[in-house]
C-alpha positions in Angstrom: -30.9 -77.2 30.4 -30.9 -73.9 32.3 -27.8 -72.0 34.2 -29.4 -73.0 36.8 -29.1 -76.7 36.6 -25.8 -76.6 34.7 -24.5 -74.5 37.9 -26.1 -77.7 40.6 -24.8 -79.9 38.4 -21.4 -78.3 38.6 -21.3 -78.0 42.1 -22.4 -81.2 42.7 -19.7 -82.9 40.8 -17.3 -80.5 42.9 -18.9 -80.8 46.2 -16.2 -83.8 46.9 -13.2 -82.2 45.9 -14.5 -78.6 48.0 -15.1 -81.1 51.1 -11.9 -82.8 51.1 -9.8 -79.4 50.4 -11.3 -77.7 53.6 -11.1 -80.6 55.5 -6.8 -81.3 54.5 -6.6 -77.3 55.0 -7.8 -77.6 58.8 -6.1 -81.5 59.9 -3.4 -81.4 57.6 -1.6 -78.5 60.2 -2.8 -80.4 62.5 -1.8 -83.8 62.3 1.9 -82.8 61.0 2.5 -81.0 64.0 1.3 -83.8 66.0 3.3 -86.1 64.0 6.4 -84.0 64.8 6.8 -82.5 61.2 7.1 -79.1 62.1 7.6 -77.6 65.4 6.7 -74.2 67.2 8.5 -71.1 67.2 8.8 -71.9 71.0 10.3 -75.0 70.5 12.7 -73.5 68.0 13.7 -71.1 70.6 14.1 -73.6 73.5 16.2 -75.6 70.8 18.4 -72.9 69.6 19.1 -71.7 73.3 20.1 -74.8 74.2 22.6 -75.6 71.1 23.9 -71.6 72.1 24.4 -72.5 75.4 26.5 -75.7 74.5 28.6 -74.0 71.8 29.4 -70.8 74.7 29.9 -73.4 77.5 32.6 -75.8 75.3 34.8 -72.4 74.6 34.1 -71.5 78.5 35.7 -74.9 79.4 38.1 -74.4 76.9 39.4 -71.6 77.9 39.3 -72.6 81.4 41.3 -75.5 80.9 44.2 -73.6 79.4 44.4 -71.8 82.8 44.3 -74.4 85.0 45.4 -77.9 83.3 43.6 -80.5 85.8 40.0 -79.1 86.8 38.6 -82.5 87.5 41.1 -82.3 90.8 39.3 -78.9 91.5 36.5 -78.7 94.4 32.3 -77.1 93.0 33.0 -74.2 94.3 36.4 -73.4 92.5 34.9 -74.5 89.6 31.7 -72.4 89.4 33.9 -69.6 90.4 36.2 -70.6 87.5 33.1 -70.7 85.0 32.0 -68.0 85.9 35.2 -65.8 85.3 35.6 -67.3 81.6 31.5 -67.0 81.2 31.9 -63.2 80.4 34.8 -63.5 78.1 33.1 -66.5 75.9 30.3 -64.6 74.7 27.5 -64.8 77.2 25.4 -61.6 78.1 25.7 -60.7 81.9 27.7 -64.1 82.6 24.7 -66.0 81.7 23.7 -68.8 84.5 22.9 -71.5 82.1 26.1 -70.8 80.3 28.0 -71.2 83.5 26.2 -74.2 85.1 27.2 -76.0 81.8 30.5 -74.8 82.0 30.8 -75.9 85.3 29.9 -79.6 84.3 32.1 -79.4 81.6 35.0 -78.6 83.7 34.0 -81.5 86.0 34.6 -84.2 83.3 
């Protein structure tokens, strides 16, 4: 046998395996994230905004509530007004909107 013919018959006994690793490197990304196995650096961002905003809008109501015991009695606008004045102290840049709209829903409960 020459090189020649040992190398096609070496390549055809690998031609399988060299298929089926290309094709698992393109789908395998593919499918997982379709599947929900990993997610996007955008969803990661939306996610971890949200758990932020949360965390900042629980201390917000927190310390809210120690100034003024019943807020539930309290009318939207007293609230919001309220939210907004312990935004800035719990952590969010510029008073944050979100951080105050959540606030202000916490306070209502």
């Amino acid at each position: 046998m020459t090189y020649a013919k040992t190398a096609q018959a070496r390549w055809q006994a690998a031609k399988p395996v060299v298929f089926a690793l290309a094709i698992g490197l393109v789908a395998g990304p593919l499918i997982s994230s379709y599947m929900g196995w990993q997610i996007t650096q955008a969803t990661a961002r939306t996610q971890m905004r949200e758990n932020v905003t949360e965390q900042l809008a629980m201390i917000c109501a927190a310390r809210a509530k120690a100034e003024v015991a019943d807020t539930g009695a309290l009318d939207w606008t007293a609230r919001s007004a309220l939210a907004k004045k312990w935004v800035v102290a719990a952590g969010a840049p510029l008073a944050d909107l979100d951080v105050a709209d959540a606030c202000t829903r916490k306070l209502a409960a």
